[in-house]
LOKOL-22732 format. One record per atom (N, C-alpha, C): residue number from 1; residue in one letter; x, y, z. Coordinates in steps of 0.05 Angstrom, whole numbers, plus 32768, in hexadecimal, padded with zeros to 4 digits. Example, Ala and Ser with C-alpha at 12.3 -4.5 7.8 and 13.67 -1.06 7.14 Angstrom:
# LOKOL-22732
(r 1; A; (8108; 7F8E; 809C))
(r 1; A; (80F6; 7FA6; 809C))
(r 1; A; (8108; 7FBE; 809C))
(r 2; S; (8101; 7FD3; 808E))
(r 2; S; (8111; 7FEB; 808F))
(r 2; S; (8102; 8001; 809D))
This chain:
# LOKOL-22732
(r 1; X; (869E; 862C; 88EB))
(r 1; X; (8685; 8638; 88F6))
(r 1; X; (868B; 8646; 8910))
(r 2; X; (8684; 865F; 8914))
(r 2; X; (867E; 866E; 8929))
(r 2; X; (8673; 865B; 8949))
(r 3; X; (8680; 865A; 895D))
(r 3; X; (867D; 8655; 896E))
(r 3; X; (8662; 8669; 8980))
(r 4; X; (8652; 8663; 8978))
(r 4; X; (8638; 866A; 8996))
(r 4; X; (8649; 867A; 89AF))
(r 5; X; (863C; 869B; 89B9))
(r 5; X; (8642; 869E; 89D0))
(r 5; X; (8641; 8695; 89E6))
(r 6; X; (8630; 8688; 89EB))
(r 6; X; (862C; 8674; 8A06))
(r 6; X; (861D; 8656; 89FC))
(r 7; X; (8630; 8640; 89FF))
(r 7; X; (861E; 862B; 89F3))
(r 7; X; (8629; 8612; 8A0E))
(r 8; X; (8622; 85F7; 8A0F))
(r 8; X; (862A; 85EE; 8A25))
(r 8; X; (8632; 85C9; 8A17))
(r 9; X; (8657; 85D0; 8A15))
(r 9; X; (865E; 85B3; 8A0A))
(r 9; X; (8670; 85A6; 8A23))
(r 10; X; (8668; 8586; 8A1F))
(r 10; X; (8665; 857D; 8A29))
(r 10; X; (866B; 855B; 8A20))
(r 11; X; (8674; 854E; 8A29))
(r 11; X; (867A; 8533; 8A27))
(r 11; X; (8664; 8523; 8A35))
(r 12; X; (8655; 851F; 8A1A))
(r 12; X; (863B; 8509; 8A29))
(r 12; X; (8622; 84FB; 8A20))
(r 13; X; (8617; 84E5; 8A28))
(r 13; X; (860E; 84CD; 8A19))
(r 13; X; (85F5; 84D5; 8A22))
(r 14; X; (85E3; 84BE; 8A16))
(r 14; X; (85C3; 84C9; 8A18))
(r 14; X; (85B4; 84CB; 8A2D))
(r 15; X; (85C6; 84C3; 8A41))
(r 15; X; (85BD; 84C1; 8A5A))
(r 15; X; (85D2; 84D0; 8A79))
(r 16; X; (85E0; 84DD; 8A73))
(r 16; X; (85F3; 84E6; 8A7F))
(r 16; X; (8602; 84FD; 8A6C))
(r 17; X; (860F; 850D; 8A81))
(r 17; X; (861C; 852C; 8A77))
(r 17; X; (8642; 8520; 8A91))
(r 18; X; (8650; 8528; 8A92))
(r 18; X; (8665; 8525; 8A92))
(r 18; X; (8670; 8542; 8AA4))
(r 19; X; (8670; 8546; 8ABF))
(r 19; X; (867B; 8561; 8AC5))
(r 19; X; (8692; 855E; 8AD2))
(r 20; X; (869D; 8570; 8AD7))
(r 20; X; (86BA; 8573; 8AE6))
(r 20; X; (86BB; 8582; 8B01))
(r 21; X; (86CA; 8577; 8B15))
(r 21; X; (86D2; 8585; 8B2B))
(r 21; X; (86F0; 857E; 8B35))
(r 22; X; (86F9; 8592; 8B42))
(r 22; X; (8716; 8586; 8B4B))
(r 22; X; (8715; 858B; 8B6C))
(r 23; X; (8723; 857F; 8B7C))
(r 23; X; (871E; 857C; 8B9D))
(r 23; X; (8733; 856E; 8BA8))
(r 24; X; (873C; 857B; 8BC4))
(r 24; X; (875A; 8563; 8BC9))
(r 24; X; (874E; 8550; 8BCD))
(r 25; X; (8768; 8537; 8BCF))
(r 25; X; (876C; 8525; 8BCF))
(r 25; X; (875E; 8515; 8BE4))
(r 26; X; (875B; 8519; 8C03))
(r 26; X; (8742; 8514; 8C0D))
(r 26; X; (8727; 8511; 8C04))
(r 27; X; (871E; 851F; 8BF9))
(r 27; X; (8704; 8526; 8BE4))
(r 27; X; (8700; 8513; 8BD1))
(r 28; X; (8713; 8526; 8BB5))
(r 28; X; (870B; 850F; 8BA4))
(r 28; X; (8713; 84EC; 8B9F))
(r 29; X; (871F; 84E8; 8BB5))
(r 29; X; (872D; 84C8; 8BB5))
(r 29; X; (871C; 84B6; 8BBC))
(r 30; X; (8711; 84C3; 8BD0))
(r 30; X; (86FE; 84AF; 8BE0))
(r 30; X; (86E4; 84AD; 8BC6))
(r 31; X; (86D6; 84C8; 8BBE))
(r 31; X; (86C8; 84C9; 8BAB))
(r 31; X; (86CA; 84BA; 8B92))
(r 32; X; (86E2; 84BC; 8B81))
(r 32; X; (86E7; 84A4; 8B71))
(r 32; X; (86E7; 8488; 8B7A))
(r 33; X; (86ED; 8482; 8B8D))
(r 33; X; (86F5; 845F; 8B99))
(r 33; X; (86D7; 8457; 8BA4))
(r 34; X; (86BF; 8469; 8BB0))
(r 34; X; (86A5; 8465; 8BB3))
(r 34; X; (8690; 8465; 8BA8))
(r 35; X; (869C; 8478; 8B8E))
(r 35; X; (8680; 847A; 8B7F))
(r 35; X; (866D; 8496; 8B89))
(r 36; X; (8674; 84A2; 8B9D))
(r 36; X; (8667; 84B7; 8BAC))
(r 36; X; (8679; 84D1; 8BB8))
(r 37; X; (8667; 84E4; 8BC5))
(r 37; X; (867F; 84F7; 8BCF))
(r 37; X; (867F; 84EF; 8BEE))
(r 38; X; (869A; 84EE; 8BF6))
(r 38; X; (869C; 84EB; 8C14))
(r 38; X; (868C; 84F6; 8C28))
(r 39; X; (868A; 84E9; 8C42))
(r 39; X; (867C; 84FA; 8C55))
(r 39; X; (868A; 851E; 8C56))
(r 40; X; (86A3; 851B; 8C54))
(r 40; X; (86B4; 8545; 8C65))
(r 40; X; (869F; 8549; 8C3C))
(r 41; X; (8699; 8546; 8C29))
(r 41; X; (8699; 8550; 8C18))
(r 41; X; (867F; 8567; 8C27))
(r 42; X; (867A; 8587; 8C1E))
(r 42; X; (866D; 8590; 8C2D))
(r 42; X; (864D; 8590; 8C1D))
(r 43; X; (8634; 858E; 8C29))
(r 43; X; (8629; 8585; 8C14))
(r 43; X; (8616; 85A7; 8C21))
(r 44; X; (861F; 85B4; 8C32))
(r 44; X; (8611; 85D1; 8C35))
(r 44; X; (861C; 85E3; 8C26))
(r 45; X; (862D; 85E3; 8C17))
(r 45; X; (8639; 85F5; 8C06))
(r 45; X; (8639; 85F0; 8BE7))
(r 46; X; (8635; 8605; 8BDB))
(r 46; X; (8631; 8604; 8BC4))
(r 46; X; (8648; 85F8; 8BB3))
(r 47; X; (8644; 85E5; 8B95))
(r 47; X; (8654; 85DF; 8B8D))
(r 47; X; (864F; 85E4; 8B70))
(r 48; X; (8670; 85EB; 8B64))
(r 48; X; (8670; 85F5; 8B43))
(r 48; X; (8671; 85D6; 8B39))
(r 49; X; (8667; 85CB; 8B20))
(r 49; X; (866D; 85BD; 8B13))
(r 49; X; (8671; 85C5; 8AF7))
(r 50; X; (8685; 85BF; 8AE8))
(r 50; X; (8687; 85C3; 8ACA))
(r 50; X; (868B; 85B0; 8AB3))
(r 51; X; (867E; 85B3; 8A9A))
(r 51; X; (8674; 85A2; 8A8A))
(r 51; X; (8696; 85A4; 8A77))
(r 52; X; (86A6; 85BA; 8A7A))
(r 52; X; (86B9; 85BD; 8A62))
(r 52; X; (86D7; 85B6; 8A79))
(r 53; X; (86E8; 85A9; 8A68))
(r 53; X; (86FA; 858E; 8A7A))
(r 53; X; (8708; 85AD; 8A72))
(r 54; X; (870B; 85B7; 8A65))
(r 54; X; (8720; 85C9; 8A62))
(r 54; X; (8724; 85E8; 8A6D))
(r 55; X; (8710; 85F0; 8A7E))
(r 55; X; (8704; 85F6; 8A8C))
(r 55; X; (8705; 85FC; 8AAD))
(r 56; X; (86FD; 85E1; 8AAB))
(r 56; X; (870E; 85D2; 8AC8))
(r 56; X; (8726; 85D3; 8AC6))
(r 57; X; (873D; 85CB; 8AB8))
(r 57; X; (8758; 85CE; 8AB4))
(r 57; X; (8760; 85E6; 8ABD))
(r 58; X; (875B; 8601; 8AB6))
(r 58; X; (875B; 8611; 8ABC))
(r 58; X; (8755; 861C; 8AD4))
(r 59; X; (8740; 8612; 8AE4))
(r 59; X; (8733; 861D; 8AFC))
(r 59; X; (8749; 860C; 8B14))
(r 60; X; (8755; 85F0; 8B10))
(r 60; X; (8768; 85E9; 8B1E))
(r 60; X; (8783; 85E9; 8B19))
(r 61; X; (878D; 85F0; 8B03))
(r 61; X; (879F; 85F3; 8AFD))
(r 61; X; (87B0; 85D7; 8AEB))
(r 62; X; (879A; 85CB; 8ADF))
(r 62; X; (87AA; 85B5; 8AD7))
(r 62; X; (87A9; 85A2; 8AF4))
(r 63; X; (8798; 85A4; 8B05))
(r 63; X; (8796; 8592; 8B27))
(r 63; X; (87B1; 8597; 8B30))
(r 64; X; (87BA; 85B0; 8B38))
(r 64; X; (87D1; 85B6; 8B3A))
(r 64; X; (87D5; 85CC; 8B58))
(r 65; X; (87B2; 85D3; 8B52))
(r 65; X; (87AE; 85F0; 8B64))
(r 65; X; (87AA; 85D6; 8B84))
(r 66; X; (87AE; 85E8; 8B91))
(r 66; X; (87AC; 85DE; 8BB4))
(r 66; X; (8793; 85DC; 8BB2))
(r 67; X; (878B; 85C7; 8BC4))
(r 67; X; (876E; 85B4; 8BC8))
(r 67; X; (875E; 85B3; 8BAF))
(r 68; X; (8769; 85B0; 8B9C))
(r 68; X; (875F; 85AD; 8B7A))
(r 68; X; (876A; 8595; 8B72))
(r 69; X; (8779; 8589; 8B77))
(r 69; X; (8794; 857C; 8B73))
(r 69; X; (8781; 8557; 8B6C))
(r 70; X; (876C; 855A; 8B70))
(r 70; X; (8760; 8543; 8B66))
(r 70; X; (874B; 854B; 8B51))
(r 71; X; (874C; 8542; 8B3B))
(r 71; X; (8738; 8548; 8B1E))
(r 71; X; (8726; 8533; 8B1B))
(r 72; X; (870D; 8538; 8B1F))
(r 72; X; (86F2; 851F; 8B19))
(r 72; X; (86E8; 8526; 8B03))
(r 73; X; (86E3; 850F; 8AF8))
(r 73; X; (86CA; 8515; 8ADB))
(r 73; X; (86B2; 8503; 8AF3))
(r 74; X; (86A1; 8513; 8AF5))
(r 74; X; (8686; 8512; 8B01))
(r 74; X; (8675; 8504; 8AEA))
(r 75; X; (8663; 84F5; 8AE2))
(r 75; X; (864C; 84EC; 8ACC))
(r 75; X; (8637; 84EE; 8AE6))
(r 76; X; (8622; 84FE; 8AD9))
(r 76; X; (8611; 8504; 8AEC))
(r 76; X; (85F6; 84FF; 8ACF))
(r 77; X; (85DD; 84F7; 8ADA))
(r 77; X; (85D0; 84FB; 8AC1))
(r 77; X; (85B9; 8513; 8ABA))
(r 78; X; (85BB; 8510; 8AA0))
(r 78; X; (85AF; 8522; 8A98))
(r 78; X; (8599; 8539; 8A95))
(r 79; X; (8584; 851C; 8AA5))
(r 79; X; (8569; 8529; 8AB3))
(r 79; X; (8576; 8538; 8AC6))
(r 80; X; (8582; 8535; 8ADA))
(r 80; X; (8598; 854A; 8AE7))
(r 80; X; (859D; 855C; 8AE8))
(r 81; X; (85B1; 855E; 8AD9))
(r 81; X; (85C1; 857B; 8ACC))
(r 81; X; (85AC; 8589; 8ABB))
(r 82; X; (8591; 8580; 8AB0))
(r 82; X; (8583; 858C; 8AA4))
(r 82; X; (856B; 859D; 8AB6))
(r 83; X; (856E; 8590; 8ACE))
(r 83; X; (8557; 8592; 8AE2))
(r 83; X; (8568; 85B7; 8AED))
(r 84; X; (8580; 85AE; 8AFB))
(r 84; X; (859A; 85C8; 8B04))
(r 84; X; (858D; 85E1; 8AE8))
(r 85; X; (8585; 85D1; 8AD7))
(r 85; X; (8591; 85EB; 8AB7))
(r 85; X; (8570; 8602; 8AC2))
(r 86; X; (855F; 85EA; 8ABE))
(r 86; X; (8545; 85F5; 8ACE))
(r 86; X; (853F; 8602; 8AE2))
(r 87; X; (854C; 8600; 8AF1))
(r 87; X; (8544; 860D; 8B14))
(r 87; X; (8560; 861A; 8B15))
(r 88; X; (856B; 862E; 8AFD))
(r 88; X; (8586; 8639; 8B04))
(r 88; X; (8583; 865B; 8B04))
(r 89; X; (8594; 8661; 8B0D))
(r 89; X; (8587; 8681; 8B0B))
(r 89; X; (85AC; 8691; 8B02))
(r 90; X; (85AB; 869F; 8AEE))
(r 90; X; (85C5; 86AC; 8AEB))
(r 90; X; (85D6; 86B2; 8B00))
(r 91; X; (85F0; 86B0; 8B06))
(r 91; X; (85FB; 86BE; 8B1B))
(r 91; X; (85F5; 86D2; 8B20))
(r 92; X; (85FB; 86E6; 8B05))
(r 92; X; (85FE; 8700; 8B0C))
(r 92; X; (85E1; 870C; 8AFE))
(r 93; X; (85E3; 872A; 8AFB))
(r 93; X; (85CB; 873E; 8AF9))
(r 93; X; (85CD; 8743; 8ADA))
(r 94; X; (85BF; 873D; 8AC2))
(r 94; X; (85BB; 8737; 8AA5))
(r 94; X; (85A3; 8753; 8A9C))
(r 95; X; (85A5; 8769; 8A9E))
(r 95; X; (8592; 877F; 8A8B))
(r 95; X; (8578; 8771; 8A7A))
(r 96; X; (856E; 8764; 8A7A))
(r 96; X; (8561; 875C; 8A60))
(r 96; X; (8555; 873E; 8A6C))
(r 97; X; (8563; 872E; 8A74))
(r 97; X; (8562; 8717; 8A82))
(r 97; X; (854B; 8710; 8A98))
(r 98; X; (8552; 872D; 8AAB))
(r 98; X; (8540; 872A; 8AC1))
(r 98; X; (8539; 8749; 8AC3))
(r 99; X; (851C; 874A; 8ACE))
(r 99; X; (8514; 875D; 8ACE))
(r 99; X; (8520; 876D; 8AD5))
(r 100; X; (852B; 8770; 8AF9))
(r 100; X; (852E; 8780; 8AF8))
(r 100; X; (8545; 8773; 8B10))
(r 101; X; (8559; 8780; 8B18))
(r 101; X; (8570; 8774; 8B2C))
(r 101; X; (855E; 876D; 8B44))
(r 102; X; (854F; 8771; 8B52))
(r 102; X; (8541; 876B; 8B68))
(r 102; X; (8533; 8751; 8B67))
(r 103; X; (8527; 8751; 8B43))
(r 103; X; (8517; 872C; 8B45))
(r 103; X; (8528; 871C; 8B3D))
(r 104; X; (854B; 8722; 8B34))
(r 104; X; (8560; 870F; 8B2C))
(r 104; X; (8568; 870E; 8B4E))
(r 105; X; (856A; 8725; 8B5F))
(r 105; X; (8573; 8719; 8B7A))
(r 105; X; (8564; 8706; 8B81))
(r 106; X; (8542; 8708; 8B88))
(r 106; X; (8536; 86F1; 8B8A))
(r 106; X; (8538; 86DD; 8B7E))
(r 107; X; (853A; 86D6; 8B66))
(r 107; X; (853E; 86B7; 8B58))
(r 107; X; (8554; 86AE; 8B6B))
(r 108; X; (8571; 86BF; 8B66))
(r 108; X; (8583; 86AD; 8B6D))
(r 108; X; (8587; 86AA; 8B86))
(r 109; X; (8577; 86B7; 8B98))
(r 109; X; (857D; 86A8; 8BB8))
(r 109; X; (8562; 8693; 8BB2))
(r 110; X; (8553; 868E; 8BA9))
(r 110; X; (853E; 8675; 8BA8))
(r 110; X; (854A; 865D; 8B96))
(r 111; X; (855D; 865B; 8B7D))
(r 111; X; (856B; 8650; 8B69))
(r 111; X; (8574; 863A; 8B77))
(r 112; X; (8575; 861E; 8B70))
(r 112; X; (8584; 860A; 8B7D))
(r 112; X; (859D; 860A; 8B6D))
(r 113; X; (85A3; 861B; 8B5E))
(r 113; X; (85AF; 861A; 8B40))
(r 113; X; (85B4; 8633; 8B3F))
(r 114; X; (85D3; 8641; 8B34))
(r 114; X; (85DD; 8651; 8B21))
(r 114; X; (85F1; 8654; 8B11))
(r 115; X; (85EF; 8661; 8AFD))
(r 115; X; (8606; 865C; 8AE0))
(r 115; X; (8616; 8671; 8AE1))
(r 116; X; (8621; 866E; 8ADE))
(r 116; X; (8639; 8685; 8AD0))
(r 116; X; (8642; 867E; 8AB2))
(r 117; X; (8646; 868D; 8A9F))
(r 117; X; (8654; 8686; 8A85))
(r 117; X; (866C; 8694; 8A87))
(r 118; X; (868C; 8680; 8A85))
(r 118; X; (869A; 868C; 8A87))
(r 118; X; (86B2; 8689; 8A6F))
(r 119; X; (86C5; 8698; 8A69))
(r 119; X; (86D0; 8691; 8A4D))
(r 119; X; (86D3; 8678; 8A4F))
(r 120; X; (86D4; 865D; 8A32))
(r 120; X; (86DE; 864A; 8A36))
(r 120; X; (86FF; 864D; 8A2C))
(r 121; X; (8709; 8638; 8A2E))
(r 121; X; (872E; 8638; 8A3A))
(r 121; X; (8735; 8621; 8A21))
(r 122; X; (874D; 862D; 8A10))
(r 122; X; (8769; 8617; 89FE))
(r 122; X; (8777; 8611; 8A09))
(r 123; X; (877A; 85FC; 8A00))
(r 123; X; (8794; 85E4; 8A0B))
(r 123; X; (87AE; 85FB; 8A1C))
(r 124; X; (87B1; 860F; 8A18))
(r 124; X; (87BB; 8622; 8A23))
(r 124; X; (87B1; 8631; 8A40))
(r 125; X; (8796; 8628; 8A40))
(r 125; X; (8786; 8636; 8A53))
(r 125; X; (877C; 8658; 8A53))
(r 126; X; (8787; 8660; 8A34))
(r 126; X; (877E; 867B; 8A29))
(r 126; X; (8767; 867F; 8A2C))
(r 127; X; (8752; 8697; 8A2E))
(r 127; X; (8731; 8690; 8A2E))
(r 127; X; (8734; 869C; 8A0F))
(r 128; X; (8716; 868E; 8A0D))
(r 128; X; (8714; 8683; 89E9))
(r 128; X; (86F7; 86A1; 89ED))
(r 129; X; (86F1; 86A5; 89D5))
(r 129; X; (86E1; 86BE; 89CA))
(r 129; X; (86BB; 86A6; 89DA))
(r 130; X; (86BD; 8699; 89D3))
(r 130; X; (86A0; 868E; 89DF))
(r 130; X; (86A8; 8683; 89FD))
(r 131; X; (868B; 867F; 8A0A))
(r 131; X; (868E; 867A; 8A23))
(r 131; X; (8684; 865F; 8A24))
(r 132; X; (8687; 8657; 8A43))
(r 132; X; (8679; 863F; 8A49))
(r 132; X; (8671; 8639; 8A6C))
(r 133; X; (8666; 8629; 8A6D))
(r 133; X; (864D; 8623; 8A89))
(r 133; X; (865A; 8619; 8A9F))
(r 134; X; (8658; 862A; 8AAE))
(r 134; X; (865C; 8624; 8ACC))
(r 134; X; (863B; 8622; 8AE0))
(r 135; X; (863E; 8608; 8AF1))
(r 135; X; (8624; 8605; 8AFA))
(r 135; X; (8620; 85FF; 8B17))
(r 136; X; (8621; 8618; 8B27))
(r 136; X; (8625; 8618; 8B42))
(r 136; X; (8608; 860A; 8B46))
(r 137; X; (8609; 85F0; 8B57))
(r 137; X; (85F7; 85E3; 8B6C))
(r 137; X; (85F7; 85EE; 8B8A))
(r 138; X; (85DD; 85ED; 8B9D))
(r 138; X; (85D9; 85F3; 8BB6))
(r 138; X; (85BF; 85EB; 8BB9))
(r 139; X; (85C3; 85E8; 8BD4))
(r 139; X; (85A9; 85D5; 8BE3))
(r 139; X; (859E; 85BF; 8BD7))
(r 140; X; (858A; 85C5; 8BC4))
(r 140; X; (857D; 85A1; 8BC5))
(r 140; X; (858D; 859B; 8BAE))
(r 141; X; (8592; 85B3; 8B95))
(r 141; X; (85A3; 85A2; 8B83))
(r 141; X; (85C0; 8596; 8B89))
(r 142; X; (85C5; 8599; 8BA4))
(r 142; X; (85DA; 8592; 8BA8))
(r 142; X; (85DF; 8573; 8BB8))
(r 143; X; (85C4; 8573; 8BC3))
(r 143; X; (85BC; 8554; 8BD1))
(r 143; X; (85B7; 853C; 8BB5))
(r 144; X; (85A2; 8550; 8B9C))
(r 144; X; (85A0; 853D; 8B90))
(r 144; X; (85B4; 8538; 8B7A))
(r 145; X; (85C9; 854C; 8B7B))
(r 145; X; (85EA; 8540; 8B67))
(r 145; X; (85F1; 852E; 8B77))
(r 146; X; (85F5; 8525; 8B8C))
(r 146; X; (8608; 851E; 8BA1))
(r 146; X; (85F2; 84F8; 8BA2))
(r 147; X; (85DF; 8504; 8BA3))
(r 147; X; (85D2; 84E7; 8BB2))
(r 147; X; (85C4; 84D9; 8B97))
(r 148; X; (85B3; 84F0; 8B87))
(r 148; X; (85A8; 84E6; 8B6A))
(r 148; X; (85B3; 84E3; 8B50))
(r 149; X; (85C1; 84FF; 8B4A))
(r 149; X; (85C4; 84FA; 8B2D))
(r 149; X; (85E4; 84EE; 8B26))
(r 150; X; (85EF; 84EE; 8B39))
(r 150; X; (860D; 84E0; 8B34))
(r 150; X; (8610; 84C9; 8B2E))
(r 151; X; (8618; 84BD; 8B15))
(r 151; X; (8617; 84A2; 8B0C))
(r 151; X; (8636; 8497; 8B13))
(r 152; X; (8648; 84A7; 8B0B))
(r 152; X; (866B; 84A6; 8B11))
(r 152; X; (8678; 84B6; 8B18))
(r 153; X; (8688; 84A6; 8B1F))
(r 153; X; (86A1; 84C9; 8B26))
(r 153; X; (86B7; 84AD; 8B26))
(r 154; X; (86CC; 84BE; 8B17))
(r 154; X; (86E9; 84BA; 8B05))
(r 154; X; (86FE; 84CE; 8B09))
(r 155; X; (8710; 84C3; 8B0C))
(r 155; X; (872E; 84D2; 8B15))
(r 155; X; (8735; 84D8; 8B04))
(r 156; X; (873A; 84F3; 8AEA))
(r 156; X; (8742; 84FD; 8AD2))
(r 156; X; (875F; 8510; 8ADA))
(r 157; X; (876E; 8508; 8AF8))
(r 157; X; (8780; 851A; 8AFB))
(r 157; X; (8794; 8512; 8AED))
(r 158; X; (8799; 84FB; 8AE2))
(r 158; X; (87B4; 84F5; 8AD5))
(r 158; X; (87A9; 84F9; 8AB8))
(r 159; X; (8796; 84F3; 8AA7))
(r 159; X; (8796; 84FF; 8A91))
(r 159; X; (8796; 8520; 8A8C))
(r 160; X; (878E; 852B; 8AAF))
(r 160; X; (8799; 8551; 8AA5))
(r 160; X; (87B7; 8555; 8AA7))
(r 161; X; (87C5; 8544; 8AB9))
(r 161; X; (87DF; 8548; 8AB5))
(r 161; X; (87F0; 853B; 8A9A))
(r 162; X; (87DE; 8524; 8A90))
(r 162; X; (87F0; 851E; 8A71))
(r 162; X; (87E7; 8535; 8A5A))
(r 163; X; (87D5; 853A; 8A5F))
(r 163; X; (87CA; 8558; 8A4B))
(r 163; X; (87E2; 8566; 8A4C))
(r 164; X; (87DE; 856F; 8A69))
(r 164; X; (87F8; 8588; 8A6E))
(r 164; X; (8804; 8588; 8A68))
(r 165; X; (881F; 856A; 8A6D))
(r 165; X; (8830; 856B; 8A5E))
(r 165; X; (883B; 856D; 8A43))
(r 166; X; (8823; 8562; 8A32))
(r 166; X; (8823; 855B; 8A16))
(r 166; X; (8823; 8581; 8A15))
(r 167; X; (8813; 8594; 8A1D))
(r 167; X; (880B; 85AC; 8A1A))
(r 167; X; (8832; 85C0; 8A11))
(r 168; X; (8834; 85B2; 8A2C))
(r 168; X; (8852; 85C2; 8A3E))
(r 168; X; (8868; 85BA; 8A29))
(r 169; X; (8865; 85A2; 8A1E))
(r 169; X; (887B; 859F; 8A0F))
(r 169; X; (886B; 85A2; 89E8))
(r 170; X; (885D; 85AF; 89E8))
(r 170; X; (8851; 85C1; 89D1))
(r 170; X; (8847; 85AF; 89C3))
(r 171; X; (8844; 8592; 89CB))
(r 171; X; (8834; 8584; 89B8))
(r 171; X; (8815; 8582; 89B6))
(r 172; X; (8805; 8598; 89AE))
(r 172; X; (87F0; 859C; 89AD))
(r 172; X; (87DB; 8589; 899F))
(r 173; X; (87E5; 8582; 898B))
(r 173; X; (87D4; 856A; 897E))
(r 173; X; (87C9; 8555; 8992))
(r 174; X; (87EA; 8545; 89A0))
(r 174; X; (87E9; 852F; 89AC))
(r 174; X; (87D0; 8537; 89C4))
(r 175; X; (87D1; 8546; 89CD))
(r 175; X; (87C1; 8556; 89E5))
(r 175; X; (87AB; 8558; 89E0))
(r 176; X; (87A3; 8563; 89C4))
(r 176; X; (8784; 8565; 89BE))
(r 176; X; (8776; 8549; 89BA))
(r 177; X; (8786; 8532; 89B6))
(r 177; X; (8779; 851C; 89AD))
(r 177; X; (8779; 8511; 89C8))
(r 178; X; (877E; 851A; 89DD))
(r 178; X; (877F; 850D; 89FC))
(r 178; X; (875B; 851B; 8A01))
(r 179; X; (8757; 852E; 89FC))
(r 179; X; (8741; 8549; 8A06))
(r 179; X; (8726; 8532; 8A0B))
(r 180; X; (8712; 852E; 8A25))
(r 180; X; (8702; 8529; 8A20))
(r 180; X; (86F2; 8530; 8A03))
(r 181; X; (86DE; 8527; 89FA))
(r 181; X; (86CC; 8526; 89DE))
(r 181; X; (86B2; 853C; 89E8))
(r 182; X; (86BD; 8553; 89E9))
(r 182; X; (86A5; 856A; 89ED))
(r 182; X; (869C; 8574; 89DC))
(r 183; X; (8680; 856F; 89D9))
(r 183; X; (866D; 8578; 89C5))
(r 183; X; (8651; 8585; 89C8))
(r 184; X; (864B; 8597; 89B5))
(r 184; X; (8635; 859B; 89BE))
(r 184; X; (861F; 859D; 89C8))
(r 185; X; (8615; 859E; 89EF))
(r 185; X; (85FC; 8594; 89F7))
(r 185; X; (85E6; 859A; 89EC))
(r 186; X; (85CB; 858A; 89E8))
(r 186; X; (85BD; 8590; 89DC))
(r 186; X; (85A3; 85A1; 89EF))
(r 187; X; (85A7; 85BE; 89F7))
(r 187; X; (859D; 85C4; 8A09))
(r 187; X; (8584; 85DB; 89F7))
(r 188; X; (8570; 85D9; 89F8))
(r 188; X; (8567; 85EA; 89E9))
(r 188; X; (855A; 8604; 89FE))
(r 189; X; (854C; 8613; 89E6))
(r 189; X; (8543; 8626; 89F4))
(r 189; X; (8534; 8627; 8A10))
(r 190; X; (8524; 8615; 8A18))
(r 190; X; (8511; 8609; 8A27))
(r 190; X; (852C; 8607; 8A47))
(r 191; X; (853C; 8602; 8A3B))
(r 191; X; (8561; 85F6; 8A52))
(r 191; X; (8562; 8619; 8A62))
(r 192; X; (856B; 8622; 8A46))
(r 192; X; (857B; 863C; 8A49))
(r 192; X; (857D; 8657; 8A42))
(r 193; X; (855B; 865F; 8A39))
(r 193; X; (8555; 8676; 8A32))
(r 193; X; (8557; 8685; 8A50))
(r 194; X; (8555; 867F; 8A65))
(r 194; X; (8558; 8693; 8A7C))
(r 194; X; (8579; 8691; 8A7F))
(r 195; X; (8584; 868D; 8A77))
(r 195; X; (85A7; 868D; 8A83))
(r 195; X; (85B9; 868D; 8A69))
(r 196; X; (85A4; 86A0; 8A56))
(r 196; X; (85BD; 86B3; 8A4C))
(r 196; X; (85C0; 86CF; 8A4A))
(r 197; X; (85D2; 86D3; 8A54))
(r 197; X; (85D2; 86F0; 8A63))
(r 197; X; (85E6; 86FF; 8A4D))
């Protein structure tokens, strides 16, 4: 079956969605061992979170890139990430989407929330023909990831580096059965009729 142009999969239970970030070792250490993000974590600046582990691989390099070098699986819940899907405004300027570029500039400086859809990535890190969700937080959605909706945060940097390897030395099978279990969120129209562009 045909893969959907923009759809949003995801590893996650009925009460929680599963996102990714990577951050040095200052950052995400303290974050894993507390349960929270550190005080230096900056909570005035906007932050990407992503729902596709493979994705993230890509955006750090396998936690390889400088101040990336630590990989979190975030579980944040769902009312949450569903609340972000609501109050999100496209990154960019969509013909059809929004009236007109002037009331998409307005949304997104008012947006506590914006998406980008960007190719999703193979075990290779190739981009694949369909895309997938990127979900910049700022201001209050960023107080309430940080203080509300965060249930865990988990150190996934050594399972991106056993991926890799398994990748590097061409065993692709062994690799795919490592892959978090991403499946399709159940986000309906009501989620994501404004953020497909």
């Amino acid at each position: 079956m045909e893969e959907p142009q923009h759809r949003i999969r995801a590893a996650y239970s009925e009460s929680t969605i599963t996102v990714y970030q990577a951050y040095s070792p200052d950052i995400g250490l303290p974050a894993v061992r507390d349960g929270r993000f550190p005080a230096v974590w900056k909570r005035d600046r906007m932050t990407w979170i992503k729902p596709s582990f493979l994705w993230m691989m890509y955006r750090c390099g396998w936690g390889a890139k400088a101040g990336q070098e630590t990989v979190l699986a975030v579980e944040i819940t769902r009312d949450g990430f569903e609340w972000a899907l609501r109050n999100a405004c496209l990154s960019s300027y969509v013909r059809g989407v929004h009236a007109d570029r002037a009331t998409w500039q307005h949304q997104l400086k008012r947006a506590p929330a914006r998406v980008q859809w960007d190719p999703e990535r193979d075990l290779r890190l190739q981009p694949l023909r369909y895309r997938s969700l990127q979900l910049g937080l700022s201001g209050e959605a960023v107080r309430l990831f940080a203080d509300e909706w965060t249930v865990a945060i988990r150190d996934v940097t050594p399972l991106a580096h056993e991926i890799r390897a398994l990748v590097s030395g061409d065993d692709l099978p062994a690799a795919t059965r490592l892959l978090p279990q991403e499946r399709p969120y159940p986000a309906g129209d009501e989620l994501l009729a404004h953020l497909l562009g």
